[in-house]
ZADREN-691304 format. One record per residue: residue number from 1; x, y, z of N, C-alpha, C, O in turn. Coordinates in steps of 0.02 Angstrom, whole numbers. Layout:
BEGIN
REC  NUM  X  Y  Z  X  Y  Z  X  Y  Z  X  Y  Z
...
// end
This chain:
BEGIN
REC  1  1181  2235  3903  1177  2187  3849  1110  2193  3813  1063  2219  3843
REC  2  1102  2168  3744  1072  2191  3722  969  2129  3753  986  2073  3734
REC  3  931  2123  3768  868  2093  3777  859  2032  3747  813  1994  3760
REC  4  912  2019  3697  898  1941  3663  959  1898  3699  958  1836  3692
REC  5  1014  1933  3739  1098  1927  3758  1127  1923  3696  1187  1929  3709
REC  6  1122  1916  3641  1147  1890  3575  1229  1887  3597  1245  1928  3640
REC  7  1275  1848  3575  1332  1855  3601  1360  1877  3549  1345  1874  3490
REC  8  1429  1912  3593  1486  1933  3551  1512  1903  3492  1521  1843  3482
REC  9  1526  1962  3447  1557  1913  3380  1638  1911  3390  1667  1957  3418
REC  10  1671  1855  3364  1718  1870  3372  1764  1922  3324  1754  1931  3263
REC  11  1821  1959  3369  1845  1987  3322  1907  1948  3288  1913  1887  3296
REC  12  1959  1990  3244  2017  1954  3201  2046  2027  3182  2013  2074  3161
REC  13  2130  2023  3197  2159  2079  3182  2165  2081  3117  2175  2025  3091
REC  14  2161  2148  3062  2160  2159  3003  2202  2136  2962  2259  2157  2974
REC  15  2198  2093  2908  2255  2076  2887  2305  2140  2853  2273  2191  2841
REC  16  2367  2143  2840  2378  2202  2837  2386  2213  2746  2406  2269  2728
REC  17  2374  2176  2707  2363  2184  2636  2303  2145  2630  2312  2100  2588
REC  18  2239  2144  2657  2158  2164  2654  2125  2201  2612  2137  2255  2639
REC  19  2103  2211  2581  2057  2268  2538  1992  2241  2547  1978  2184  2526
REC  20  1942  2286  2583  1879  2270  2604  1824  2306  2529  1849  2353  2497
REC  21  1758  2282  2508  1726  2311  2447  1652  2287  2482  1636  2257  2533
REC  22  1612  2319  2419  1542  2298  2444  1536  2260  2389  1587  2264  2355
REC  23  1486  2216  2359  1479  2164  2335  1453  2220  2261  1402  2255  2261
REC  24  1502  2216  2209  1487  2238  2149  1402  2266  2121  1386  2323  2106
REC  25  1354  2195  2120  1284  2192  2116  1266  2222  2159  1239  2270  2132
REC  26  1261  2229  2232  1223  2262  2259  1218  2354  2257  1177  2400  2258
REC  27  1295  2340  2254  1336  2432  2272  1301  2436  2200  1248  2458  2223
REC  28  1292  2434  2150  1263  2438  2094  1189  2463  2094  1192  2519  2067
REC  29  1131  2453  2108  1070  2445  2153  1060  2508  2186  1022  2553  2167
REC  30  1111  2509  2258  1106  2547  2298  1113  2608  2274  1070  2651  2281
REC  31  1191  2622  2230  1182  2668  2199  1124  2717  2141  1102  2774  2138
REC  32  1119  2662  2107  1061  2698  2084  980  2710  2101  940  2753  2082
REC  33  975  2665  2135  907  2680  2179  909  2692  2230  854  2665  2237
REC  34  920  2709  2281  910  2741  2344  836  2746  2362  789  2779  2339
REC  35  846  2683  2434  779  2685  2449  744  2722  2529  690  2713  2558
REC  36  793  2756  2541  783  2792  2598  824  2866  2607  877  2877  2576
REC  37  799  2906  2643  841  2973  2658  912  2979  2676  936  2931  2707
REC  38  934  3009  2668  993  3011  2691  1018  3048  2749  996  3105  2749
REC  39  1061  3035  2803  1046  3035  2854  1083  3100  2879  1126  3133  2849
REC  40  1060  3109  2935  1094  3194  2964  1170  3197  2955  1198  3151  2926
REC  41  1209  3254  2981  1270  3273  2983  1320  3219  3026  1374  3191  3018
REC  42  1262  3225  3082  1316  3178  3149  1265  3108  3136  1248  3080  3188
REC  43  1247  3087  3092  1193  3006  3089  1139  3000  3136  1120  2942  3142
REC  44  1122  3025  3157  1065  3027  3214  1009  3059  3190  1007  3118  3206
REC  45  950  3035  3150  890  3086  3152  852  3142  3231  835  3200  3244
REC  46  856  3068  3265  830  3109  3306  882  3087  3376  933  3055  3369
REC  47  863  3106  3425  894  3086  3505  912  3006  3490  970  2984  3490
REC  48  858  2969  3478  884  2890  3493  878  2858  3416  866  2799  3405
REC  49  888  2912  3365  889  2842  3302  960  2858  3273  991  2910  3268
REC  50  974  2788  3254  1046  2788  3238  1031  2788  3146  988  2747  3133
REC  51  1055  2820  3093  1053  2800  3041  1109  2768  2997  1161  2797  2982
REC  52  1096  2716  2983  1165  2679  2924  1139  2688  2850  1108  2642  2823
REC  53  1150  2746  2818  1124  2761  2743  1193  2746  2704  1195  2769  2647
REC  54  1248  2712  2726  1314  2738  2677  1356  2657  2669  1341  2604  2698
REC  55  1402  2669  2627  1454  2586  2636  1481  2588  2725  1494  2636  2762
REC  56  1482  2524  2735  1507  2502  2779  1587  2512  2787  1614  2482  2741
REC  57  1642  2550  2836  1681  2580  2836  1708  2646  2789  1688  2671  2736
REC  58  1761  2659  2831  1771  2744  2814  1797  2737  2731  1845  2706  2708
REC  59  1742  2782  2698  1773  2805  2619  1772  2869  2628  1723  2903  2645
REC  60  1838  2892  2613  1867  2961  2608  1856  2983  2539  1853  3044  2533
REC  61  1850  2945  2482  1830  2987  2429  1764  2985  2427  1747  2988  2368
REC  62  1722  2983  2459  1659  3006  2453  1611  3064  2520  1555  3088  2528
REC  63  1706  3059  2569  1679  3089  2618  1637  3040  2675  1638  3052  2735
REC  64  1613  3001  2653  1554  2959  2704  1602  2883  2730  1662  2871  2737
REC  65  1543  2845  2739  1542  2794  2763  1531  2773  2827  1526  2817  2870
REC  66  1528  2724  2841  1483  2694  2916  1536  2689  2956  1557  2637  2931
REC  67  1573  2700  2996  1631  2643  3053  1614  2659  3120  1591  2711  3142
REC  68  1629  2608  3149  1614  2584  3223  1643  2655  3272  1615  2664  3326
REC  69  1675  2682  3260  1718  2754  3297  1626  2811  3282  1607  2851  3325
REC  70  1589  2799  3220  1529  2847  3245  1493  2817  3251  1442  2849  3237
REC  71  1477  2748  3269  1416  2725  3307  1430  2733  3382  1388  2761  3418
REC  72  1492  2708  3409  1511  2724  3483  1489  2783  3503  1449  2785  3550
REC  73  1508  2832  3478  1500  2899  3484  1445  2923  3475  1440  2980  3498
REC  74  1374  2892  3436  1318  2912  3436  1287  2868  3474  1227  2879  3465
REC  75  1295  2805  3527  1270  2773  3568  1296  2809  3637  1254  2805  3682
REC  76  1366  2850  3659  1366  2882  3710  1340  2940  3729  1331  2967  3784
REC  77  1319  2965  3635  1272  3024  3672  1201  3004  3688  1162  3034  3725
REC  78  1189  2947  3655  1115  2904  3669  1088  2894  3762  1040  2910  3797
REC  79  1144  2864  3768  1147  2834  3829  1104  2776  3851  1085  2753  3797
REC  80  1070  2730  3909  1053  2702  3917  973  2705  3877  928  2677  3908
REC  81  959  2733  3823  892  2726  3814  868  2649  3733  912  2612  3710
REC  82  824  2649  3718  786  2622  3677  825  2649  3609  830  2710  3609
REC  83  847  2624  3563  871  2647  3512  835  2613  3446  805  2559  3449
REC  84  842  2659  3379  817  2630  3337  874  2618  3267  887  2674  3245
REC  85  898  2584  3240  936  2593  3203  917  2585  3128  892  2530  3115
REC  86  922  2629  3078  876  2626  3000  943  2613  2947  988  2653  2933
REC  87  935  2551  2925  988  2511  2885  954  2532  2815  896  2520  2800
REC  88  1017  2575  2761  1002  2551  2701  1079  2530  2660  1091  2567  2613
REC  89  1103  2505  2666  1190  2484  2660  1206  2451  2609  1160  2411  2599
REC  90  1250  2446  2565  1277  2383  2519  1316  2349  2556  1340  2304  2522
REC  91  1341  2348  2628  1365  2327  2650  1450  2353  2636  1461  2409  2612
REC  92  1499  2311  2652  1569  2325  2638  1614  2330  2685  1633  2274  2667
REC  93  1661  2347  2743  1699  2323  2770  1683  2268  2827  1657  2300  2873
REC  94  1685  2211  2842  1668  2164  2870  1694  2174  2956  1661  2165  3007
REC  95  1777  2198  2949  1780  2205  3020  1753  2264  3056  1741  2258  3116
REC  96  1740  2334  3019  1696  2372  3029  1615  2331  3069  1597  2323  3127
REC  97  1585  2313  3004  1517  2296  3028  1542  2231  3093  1504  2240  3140
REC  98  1573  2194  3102  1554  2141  3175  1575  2187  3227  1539  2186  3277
REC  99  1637  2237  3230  1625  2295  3269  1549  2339  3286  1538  2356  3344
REC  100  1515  2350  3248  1473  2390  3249  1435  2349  3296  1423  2367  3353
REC  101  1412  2282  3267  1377  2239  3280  1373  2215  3351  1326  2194  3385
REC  102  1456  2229  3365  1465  2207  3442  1454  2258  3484  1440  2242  3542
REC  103  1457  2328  3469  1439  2389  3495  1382  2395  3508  1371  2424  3561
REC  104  1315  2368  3463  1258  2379  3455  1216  2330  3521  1182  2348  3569
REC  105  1236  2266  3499  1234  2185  3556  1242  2206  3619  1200  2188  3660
REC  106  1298  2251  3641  1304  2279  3716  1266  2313  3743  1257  2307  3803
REC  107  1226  2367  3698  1187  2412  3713  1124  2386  3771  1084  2341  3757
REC  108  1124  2410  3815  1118  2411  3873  1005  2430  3863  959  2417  3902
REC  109  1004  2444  3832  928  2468  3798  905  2410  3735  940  2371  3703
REC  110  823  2425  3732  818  2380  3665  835  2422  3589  826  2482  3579
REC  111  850  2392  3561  888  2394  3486  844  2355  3433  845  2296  3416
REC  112  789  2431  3406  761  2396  3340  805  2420  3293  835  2474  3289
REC  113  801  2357  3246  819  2366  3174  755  2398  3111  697  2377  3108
REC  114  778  2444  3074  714  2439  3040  761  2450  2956  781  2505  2939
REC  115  768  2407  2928  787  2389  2848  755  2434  2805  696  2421  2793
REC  116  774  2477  2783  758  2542  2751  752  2530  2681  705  2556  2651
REC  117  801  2485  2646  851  2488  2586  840  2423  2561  798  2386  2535
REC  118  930  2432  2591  961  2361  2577  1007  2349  2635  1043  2394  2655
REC  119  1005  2284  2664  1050  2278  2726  1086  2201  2697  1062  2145  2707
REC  120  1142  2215  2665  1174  2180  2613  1261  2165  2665  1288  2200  2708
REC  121  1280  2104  2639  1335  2105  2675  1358  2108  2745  1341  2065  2785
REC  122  1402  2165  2762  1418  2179  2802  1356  2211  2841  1338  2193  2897
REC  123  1331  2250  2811  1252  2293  2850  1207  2210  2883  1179  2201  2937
REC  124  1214  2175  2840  1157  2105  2874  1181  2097  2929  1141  2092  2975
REC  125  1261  2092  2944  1287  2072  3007  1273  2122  3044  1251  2102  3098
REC  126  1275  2198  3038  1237  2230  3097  1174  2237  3119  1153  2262  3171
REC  127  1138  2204  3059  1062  2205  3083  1034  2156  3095  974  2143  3094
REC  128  1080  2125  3108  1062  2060  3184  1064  2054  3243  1045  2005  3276
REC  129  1106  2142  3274  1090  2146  3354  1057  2170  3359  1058  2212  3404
REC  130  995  2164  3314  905  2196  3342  879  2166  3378  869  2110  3355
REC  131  860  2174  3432  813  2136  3477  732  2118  3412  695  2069  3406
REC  132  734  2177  3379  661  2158  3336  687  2194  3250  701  2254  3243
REC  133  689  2160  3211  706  2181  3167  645  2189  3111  601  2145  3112
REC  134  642  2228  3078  585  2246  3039  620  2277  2968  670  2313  2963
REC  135  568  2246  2908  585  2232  2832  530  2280  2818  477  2276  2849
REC  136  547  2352  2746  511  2381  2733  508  2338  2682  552  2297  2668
REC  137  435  2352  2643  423  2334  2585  468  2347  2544  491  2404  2551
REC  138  498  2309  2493  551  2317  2457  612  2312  2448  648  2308  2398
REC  139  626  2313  2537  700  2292  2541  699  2239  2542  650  2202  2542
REC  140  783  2217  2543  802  2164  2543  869  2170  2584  904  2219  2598
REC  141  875  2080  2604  930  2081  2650  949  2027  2614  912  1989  2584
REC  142  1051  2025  2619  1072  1997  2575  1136  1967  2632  1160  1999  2679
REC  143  1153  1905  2614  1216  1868  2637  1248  1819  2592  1226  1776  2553
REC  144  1324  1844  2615  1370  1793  2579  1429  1786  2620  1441  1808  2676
REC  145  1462  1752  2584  1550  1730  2623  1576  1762  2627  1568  1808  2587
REC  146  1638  1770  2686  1666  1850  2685  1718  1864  2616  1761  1827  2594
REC  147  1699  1921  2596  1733  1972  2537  1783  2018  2536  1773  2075  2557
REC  148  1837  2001  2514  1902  2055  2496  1938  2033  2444  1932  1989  2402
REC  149  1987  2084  2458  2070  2062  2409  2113  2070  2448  2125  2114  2489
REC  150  2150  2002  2427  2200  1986  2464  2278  2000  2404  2274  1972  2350
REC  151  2327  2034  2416  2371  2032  2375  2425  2001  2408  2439  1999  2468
REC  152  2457  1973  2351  2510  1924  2362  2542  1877  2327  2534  1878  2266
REC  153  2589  1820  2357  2595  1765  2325  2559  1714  2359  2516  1713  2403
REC  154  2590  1671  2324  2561  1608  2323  2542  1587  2412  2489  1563  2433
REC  155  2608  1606  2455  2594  1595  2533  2535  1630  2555  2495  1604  2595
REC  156  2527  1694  2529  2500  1723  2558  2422  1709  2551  2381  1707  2596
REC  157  2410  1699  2467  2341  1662  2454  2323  1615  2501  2267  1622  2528
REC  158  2366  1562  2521  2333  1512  2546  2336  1519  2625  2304  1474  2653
REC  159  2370  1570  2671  2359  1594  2726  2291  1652  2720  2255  1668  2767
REC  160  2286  1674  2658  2218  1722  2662  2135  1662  2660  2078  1668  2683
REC  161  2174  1604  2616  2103  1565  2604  2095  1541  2680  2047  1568  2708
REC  162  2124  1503  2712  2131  1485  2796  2105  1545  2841  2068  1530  2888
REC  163  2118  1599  2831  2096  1657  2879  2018  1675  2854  1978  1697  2895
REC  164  2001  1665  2788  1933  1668  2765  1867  1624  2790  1808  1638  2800
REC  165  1911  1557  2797  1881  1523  2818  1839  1535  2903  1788  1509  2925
REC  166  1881  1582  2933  1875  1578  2993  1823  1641  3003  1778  1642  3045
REC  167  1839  1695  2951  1793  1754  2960  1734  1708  2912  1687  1745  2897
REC  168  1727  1659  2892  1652  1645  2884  1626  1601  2911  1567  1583  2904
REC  169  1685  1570  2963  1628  1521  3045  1592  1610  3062  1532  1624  3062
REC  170  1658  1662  3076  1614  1690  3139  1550  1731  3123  1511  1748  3167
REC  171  1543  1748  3051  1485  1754  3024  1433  1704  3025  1378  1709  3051
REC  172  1447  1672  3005  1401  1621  3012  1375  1618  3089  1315  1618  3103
REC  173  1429  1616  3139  1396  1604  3205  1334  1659  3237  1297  1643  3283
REC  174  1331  1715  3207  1304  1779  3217  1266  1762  3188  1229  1769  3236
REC  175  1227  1739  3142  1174  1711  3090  1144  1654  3121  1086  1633  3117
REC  176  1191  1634  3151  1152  1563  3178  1109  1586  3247  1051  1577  3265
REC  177  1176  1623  3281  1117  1638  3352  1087  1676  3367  1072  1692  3424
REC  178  1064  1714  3290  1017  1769  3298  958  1716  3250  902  1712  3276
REC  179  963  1692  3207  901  1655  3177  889  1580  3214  838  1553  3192
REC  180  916  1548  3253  918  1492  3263  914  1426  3208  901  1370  3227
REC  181  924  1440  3151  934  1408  3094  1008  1335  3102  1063  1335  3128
REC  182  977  1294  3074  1050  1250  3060  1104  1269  3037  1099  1315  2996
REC  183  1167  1247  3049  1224  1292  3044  1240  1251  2952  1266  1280  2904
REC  184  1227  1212  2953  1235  1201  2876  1206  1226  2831  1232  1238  2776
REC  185  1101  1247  2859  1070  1267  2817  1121  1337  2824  1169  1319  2790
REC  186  1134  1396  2845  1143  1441  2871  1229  1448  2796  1224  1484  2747
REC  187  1276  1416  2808  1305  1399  2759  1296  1388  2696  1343  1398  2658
REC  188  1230  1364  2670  1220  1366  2601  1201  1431  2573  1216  1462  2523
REC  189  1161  1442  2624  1147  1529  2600  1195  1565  2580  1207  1591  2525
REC  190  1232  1566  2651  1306  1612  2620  1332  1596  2567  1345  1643  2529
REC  191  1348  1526  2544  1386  1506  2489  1341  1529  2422  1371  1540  2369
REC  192  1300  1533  2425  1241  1536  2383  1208  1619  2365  1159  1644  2337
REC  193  1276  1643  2404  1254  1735  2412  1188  1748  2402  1173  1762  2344
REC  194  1136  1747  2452  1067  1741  2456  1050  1812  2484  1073  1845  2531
REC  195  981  1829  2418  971  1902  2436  891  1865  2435  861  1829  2394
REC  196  872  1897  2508  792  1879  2542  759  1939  2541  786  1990  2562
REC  197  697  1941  2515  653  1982  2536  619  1969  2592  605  1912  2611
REC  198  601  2031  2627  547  2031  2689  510  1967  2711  524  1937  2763
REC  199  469  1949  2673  430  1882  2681  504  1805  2683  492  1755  2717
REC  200  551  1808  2656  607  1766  2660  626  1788  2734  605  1764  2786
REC  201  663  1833  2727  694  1852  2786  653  1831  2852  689  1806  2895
REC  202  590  1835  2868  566  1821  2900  557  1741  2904  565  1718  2960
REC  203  545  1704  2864  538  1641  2855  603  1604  2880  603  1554  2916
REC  204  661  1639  2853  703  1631  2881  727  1637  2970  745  1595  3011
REC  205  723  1673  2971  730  1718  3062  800  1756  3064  840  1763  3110
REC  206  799  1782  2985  822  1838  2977  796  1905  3019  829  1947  3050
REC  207  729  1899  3009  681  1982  3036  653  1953  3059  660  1892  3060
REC  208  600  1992  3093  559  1997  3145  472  2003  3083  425  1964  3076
REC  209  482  2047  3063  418  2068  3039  440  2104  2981  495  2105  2954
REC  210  383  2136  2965  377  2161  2883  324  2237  2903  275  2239  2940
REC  211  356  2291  2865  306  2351  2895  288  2393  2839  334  2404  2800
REC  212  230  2420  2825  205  2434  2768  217  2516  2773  197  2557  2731
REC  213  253  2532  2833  233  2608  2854  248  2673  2781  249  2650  2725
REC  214  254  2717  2786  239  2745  2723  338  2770  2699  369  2777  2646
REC  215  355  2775  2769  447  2796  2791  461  2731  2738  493  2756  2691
REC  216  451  2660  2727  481  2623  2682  446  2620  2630  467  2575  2594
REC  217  384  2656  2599  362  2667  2535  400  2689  2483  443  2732  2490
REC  218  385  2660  2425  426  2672  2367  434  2751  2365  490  2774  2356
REC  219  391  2783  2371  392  2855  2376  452  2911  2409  470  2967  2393
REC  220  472  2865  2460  516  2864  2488  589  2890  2456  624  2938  2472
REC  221  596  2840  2406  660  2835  2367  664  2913  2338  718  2942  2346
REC  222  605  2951  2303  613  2996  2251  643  3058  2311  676  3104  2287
REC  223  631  3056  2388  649  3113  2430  720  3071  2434  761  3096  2395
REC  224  734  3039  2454  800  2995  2447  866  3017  2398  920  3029  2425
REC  225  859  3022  2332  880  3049  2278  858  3133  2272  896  3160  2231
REC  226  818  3171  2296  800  3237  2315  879  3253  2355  911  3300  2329
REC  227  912  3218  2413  930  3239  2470  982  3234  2464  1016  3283  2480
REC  228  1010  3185  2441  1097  3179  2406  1143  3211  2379  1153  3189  2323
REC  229  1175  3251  2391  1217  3287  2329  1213  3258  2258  1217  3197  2258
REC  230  1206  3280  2208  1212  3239  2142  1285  3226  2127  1296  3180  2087
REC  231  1329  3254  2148  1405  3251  2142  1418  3173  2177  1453  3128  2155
REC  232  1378  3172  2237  1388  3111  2291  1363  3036  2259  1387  2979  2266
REC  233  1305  3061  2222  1288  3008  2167  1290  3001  2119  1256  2955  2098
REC  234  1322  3031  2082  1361  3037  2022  1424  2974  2039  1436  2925  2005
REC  235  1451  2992  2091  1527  2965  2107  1507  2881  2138  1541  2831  2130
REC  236  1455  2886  2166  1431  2815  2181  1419  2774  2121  1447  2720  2115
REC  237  1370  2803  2065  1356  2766  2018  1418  2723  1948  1410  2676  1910
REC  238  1492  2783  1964  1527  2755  1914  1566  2729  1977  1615  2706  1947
REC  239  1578  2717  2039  1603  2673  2071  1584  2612  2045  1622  2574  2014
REC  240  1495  2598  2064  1474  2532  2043  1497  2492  1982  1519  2436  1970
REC  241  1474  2568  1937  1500  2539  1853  1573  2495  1842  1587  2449  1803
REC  242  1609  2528  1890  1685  2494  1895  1707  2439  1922  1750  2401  1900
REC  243  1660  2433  1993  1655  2373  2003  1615  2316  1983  1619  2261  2009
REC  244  1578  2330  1937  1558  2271  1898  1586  2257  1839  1552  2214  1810
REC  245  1648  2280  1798  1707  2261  1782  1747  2227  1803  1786  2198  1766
REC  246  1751  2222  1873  1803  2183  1896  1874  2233  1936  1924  2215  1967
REC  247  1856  2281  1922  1926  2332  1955  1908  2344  2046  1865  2371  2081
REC  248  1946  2322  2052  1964  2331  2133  1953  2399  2190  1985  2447  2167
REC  249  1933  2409  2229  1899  2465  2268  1980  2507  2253  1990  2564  2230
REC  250  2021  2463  2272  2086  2525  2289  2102  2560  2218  2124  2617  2215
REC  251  2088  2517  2155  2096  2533  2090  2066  2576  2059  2083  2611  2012
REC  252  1995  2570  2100  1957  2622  2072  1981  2688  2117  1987  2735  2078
REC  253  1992  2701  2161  2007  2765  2219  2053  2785  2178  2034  2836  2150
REC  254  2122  2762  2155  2177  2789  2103  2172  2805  2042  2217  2835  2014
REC  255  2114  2787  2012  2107  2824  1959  2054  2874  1976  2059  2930  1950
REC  256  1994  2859  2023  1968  2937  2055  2005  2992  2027  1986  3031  1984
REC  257  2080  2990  2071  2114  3031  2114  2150  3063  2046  2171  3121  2041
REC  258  2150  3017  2002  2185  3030  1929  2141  3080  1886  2165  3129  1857
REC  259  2083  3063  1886  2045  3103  1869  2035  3173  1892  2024  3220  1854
REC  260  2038  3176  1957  2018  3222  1988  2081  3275  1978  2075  3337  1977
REC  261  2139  3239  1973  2186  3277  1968  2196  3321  1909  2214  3379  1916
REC  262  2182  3286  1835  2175  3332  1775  2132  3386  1765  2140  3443  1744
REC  263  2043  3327  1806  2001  3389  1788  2047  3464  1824  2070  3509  1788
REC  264  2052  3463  1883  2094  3536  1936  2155  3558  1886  2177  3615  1890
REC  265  2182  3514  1839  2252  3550  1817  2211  3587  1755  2225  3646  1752
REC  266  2162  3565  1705  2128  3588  1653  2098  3647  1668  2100  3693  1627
REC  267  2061  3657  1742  2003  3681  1749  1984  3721  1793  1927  3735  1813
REC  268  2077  3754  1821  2056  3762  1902  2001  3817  1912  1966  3828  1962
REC  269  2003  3861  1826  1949  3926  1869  1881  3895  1877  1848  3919  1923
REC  270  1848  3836  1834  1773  3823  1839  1758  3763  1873  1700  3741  1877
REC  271  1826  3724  1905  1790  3667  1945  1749  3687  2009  1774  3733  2041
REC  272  1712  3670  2024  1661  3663  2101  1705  3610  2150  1723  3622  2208
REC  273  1719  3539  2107  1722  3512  2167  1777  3441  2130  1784  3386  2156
REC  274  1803  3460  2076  1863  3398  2067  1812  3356  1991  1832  3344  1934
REC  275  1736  3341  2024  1715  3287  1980  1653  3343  1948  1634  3398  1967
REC  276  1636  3304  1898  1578  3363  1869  1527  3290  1860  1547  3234  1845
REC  277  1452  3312  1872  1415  3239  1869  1385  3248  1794  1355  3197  1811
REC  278  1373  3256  1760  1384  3261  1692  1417  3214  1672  1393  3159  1658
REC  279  1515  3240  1667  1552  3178  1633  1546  3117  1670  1538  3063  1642
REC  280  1549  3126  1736  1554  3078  1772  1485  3009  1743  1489  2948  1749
REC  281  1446  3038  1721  1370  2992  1686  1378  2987  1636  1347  2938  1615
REC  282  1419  3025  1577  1440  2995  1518  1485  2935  1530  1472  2878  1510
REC  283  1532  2951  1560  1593  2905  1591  1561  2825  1601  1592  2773  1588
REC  284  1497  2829  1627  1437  2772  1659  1406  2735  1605  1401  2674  1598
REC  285  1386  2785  1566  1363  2769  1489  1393  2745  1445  1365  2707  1405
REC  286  1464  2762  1441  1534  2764  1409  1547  2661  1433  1571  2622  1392
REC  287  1526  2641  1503  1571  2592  1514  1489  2552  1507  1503  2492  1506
REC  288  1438  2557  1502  1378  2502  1483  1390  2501  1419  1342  2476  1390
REC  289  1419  2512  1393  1381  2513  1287  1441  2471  1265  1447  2455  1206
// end
């Protein structure tokens, strides 16, 4: 268990018309600034650091994403030691991250957090089984009520608002007994989608501390954006663009896929890779103006 015991979160089976997203504004942010490296092949810089540089659960059109199947798997090759985990996340699948979270809580070693980014959403809920959590300059950590789409009728709305309710006690409870905060104060925040900086977070008992080291220097960001595929951020940035329209994670993946499909029928001798980051940033430009 993890040195603080922090307890288990509870889990809740998936609803089965769910659509999990990261919070429009932030995925917005993240995408275009990137404030930390991006992390190895198998997520592990080194023997005992775990890295979370990506959305929270598996995205297949971007290839990446965080889910609890490779943190397990990079805590058994860990084994009983000291781990460090480096959060820069927009957050995004919720039952993903309290999985992670509960994976992390068990860990049998101490478990620093160190906030790279942004530990937004779903990422906040995993970077609360730190025994010591630590805020680089600049980041920020962000919470709100739990986030999806629910499709349906009318029954189903109001069985999804009842089941919402319940994934934001058990958030909340993970917030509460990692900050020791009032469970009402603890509730307004969420309702209030509250994004804390370092000095908050701490005030809060969000974090632990605040670290000036040079790994969370702004400087940071420009090797950050060095390390990325530009194709990979290209495709992040008109994600965001889309979701701050209002179009739905699954809505946007289908027209991806739409896209991707003409450019290959137009283009098959000169495509590289489906998307070209070029149009893909006119496309970006195309939807601000």
């Amino acid at each position: 268990m993890s040195l603080r015991k922090l307890p288990e979160a509870r889990t809740f089976p998936r609803p089965q018309n769910y659509q999990w997203d990261a919070p429009s504004d932030v995925l917005t942010k993240w995408a275009e600034h990137p404030l930390a490296a991006a992390p190895s092949a198998n997520g592990a810089d080194t023997d005992t650091v775990i890295s979370l540089f990506d959305v929270i659960g598996e995205d297949g059109w971007t290839g990446g994403g965080v889910t609890a199947n490779r943190i397990s798997a990079a805590l058994r090759s860990i084994g009983n030691k000291d781990i460090t985990v480096r959060i820069n996340s927009p957050g995004g699948d919720m039952f993903e991250g309290i999985a992670i979270y509960n994976l992390l809580r068990a860990h049998p070693a101490r478990v620093t957090v160190e906030v790279m980014g942004w530990a937004a959403s779903a990422a906040s809920i995993i970077a609360m089984a730190g025994d010591d959590i630590r805020m680089g300059l600049g980041s920020f950590m962000m919470v709100h009520n739990a986030w999806g789409v629910v499709i349906g009728n009318r029954h189903d709305m109001r069985d999804a608002a009842t089941l919402f309710d319940q994934f934001d006690a058990a958030i909340a409870d993970i917030y509460q007994a990692r900050t020791g905060m009032k469970r009402a104060d603890i509730e307004q925040l969420m309702d209030a989608e509250t994004f804390m900086n370092p000095t908050q977070a701490v005030e809060y008992g969000f974090a632990d501390g605040v670290t000036d080291d040079a790994d969370h220097a702004s400087g940071t960001a420009v090797s950050a954006s060095a390390t990325v595929p530009s194709q990979i951020r290209a495709k992040r940035r008109i994600d965001a663009a889309l979701a701050q329209q209002g179009i739905t994670r699954s809505e946007r993946r289908k027209m991806f896929c739409q896209i991707a499909g003409m450019h290959d029928a137009a283009d098959t001798a000169t495509h590289d890779a489906g998307f070209h980051a070029a149009a893909i940033q006119r496309l970006i430009d195309t939807i601000r103006s």
